[in-house]
C-alpha positions as CSV (number, residue, x, y, z in Angstrom):
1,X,40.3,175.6,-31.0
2,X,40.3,173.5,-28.0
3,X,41.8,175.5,-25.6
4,X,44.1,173.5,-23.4
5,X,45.6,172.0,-26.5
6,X,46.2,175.4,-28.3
7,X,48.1,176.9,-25.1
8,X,50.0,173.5,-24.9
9,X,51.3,173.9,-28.7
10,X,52.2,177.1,-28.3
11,X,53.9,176.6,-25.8
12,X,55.9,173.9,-27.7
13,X,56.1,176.0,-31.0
14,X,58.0,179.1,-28.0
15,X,60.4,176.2,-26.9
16,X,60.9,174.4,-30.4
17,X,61.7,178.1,-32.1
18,X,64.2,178.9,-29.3
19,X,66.1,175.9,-29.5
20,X,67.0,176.9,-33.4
21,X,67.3,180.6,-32.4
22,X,64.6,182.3,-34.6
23,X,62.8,185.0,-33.6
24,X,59.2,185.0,-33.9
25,X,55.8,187.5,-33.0
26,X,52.5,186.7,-32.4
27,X,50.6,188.5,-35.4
28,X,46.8,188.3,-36.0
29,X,44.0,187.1,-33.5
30,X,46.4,185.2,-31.7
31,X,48.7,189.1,-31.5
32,X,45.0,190.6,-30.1
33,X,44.4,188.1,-27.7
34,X,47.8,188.5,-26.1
35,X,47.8,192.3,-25.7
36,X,44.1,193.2,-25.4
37,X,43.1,190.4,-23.2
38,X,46.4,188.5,-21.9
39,X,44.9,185.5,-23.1
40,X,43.9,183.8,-26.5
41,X,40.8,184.4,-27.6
42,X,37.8,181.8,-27.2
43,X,37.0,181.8,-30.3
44,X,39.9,181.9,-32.1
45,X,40.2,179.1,-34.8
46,X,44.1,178.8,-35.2
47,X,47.3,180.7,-34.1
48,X,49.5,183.1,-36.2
49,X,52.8,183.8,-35.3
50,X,55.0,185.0,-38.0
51,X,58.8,185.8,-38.5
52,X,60.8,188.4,-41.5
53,X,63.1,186.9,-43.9
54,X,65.9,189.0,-43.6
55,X,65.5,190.6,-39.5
56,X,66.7,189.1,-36.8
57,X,68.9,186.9,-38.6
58,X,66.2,185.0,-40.4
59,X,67.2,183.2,-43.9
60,X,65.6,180.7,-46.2
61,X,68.1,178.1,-44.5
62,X,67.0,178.4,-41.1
63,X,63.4,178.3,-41.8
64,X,64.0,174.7,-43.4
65,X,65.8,173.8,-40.2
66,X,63.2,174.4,-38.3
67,X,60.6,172.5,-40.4
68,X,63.0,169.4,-39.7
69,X,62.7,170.5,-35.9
70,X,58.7,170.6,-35.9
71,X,58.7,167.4,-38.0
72,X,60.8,165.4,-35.6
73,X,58.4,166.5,-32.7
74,X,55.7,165.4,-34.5
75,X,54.1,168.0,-36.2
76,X,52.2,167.7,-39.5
77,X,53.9,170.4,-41.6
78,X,53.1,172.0,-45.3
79,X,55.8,174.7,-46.8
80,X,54.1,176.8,-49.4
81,X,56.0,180.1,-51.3
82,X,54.7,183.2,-53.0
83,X,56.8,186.4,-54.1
84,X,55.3,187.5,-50.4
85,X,56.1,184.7,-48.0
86,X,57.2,181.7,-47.1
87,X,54.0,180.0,-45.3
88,X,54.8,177.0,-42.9
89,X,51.6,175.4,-41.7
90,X,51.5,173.4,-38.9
91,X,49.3,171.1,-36.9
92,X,49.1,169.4,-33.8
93,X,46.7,168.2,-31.3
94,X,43.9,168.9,-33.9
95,X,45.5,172.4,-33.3
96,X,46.2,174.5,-36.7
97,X,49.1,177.1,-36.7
98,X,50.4,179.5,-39.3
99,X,54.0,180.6,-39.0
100,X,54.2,183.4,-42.0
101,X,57.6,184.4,-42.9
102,X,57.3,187.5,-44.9
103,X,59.2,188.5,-47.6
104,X,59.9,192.7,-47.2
105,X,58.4,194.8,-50.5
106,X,58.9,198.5,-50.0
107,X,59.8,198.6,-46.5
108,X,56.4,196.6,-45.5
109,X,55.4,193.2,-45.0
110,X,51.8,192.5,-46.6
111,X,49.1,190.3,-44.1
112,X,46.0,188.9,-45.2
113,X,43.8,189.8,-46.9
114,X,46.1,192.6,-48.3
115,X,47.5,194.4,-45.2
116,X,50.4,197.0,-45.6
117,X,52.3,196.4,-42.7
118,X,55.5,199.0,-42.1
119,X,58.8,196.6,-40.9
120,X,60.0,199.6,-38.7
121,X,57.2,197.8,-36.3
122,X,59.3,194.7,-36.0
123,X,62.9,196.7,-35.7
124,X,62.8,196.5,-32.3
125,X,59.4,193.9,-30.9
126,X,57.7,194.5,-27.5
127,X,57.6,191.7,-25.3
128,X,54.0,190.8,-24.2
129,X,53.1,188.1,-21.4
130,X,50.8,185.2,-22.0
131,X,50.6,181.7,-20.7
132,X,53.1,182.4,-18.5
133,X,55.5,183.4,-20.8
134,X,57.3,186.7,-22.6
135,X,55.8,186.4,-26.4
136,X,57.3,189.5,-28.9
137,X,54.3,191.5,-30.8
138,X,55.0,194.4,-33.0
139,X,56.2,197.5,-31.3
140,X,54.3,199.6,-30.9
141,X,51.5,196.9,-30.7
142,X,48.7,199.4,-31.0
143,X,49.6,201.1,-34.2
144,X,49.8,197.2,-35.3
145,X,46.3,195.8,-34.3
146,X,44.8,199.8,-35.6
147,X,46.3,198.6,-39.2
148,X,45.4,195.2,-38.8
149,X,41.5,195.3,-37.2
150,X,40.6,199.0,-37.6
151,X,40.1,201.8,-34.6
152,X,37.9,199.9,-32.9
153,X,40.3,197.0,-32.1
154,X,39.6,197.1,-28.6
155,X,36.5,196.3,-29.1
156,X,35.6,191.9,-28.8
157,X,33.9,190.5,-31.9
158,X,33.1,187.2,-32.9
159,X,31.8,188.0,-36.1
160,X,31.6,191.4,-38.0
161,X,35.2,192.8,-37.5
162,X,36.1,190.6,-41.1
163,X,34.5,194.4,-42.8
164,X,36.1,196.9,-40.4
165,X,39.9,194.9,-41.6
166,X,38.4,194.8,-45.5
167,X,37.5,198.8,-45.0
168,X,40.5,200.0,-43.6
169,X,42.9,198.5,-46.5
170,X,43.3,201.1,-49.1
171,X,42.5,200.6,-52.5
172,X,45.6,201.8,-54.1
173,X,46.9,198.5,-52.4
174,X,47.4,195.8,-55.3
175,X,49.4,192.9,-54.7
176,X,48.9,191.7,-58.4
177,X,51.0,194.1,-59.6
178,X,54.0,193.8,-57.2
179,X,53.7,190.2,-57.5
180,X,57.2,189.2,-59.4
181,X,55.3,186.2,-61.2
182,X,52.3,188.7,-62.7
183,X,54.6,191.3,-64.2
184,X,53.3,191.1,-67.7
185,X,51.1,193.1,-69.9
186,X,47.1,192.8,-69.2
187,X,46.5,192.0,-72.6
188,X,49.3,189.2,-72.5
189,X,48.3,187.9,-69.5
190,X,48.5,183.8,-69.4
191,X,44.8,182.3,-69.6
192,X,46.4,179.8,-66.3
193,X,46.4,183.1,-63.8
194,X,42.6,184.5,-64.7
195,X,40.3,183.2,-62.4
196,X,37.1,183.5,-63.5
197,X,33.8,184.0,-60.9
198,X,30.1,184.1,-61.8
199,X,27.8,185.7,-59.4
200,X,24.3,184.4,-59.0
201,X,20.8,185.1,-57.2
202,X,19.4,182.8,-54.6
203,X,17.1,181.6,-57.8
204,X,20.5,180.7,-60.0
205,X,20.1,184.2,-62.1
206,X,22.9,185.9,-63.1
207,X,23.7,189.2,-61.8
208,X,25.2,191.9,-64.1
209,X,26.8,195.1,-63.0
210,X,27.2,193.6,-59.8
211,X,30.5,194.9,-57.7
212,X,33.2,192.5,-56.9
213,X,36.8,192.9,-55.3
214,X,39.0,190.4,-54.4
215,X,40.6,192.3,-51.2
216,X,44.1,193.7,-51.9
217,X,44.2,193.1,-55.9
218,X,41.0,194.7,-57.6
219,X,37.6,195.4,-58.0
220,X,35.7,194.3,-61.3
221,X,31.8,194.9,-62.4
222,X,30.2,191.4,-63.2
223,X,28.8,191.4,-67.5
224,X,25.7,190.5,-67.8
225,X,26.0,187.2,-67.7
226,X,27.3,187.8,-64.0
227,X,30.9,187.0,-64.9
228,X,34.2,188.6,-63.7
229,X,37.7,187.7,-64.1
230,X,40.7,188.5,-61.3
231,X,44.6,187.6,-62.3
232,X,45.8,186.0,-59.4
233,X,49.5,183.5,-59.5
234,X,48.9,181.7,-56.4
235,X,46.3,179.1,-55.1
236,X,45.3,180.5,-51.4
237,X,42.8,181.9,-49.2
238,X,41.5,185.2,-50.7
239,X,38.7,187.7,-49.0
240,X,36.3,188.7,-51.6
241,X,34.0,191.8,-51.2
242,X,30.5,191.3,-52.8
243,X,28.0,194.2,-53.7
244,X,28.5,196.9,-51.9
245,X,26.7,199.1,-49.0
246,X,24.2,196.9,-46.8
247,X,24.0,194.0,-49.1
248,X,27.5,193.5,-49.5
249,X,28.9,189.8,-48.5
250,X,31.9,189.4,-47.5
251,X,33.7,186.4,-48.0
252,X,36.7,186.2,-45.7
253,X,38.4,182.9,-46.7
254,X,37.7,181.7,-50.1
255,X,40.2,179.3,-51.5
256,X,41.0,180.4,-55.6
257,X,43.4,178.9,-57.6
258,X,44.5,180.6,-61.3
259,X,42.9,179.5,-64.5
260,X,39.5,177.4,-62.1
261,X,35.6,178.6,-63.0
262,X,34.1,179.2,-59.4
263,X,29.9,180.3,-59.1
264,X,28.9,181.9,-56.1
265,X,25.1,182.1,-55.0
266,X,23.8,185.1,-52.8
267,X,21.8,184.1,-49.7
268,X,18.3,186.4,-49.7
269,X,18.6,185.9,-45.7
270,X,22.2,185.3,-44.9
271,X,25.3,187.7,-45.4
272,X,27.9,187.7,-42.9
273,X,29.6,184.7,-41.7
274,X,29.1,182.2,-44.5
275,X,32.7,179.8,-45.4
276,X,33.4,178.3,-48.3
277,X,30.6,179.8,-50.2
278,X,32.3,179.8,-53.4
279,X,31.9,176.4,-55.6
280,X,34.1,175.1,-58.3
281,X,32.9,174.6,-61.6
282,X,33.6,170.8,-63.3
């Protein structure tokens, strides 16, 4: 992001929220930047605030009344809904923001890629300074950014930290099965919501017995024609896990939408870091 016009939208997002009293907290990268170094961070490449349908006298309603707000000052807006949020993304000044508003499951909110995040941390939010402001974060915003990043939060990185967030998610974590719109029998499972992903070698080969997860719903073994199939209801961004020990690749933001044919091809020299590896099938 450029900076000067990420802290000038921010700014406008803290004034524009205000004016139609909802509460809001900085959550991701844009959450670590404000308590680890008072700042944003450089390298950053949107900001994530994000609001709970259902605290702090946030409804459907007044999210919608806001989107009229940002659209009246000239923001480019897109609404999206899942069983797990309401996702408002916004951009101005060639600067991309993500307002979340999580639906609660269980007493948590889930983050990307598959975060289990416990509400009681936004009961009562911490007020954090940046840009000459009072931003809320999650209280107690190190418990927070330990779930979110790993122990090792602290720590700057530019690249790397996608594993230690992937790593620190449990397994038994599988939003396909709370999702309200996948509550059906495997075996009766609608051909629309299985994604299907064949995993190749730099040379085009297939690659059997090969480990795959899509982060937060499962983990399959590719047949031997390197093929795997994940039920998924929603077209997003999805982090994907493949291989595993030192050659695993993570993918951090692949967009996958139900019932599409995607290939991916391994790098033999390059596996951290790559976007949009994944490639549709026509």
């Amino acid at each position: 992001m450029q900076p000067l016009n990420a802290e000038k939208v921010l700014l406008e997002i803290w004034d524009l929220l205000r004016d139609v009293n909802i509460t809001f907290f900085l959550r991701h990268g844009t959450c670590l930047g404000a308590v680890r170094d008072g700042t944003l961070i450089p390298w950053d490449d949107d900001i994530d605030i994000g609001s709970i349908i259902g605290m702090h006298n946030l409804d459907e309603s007044s999210i919608y009344e806001a989107v009229k707000k940002f659209e009246s000052a000239n923001f480019e807006v897109k609404v999206s809904k899942t069983d797990f949020q309401i996702g408002v993304e916004l951009s101005k000044y060639d600067i991309p923001i993500d307002w979340c508003c999580y639906r609660v499951h269980d007493e948590s909110i889930f983050q990307f890629p598959g975060v289990k995040i416990p509400t009681h941390l936004y009961e009562e939010l911490r007020s954090a300074p940046l840009l000459g402001k009072s931003f809320y974060v999650p209280n107690p915003p190190e418990e927070y950014l330990t779930l979110k990043y790993g122990p090792n939060w602290r720590i700057p990185k530019e690249k790397g930290f996608e594993a230690d967030i992937i790593d620190s998610i449990p397994e038994s974590i599988n939003l396909s099965k709370s999702s309200l719109s996948t509550r059906v029998s495997k075996f009766l499972f609608p051909k629309k919501y299985l994604t299907r992903i064949q995993i190749l070698s730099p040379d085009l080969r297939p690659i059997p017995n090969m480990e795959v997860a899509i982060v937060g719903f499962s983990k399959q073994i590719t047949d031997h024609n390197g093929n795997i199939m994940f039920k998924i209801s929603d077209e997003g961004d999805y982090a994907l896990a493949i291989g595993s020990g030192e050659a695993r690749e993570i993918l951090y933001e692949e967009v996958l939408e139900p019932g599409k044919e995607y290939t991916y091809i391994q790098d033999a020299d390059e596996k951290q870091g790559r976007l949009h590896v994944l490639q549709e099938k026509t």
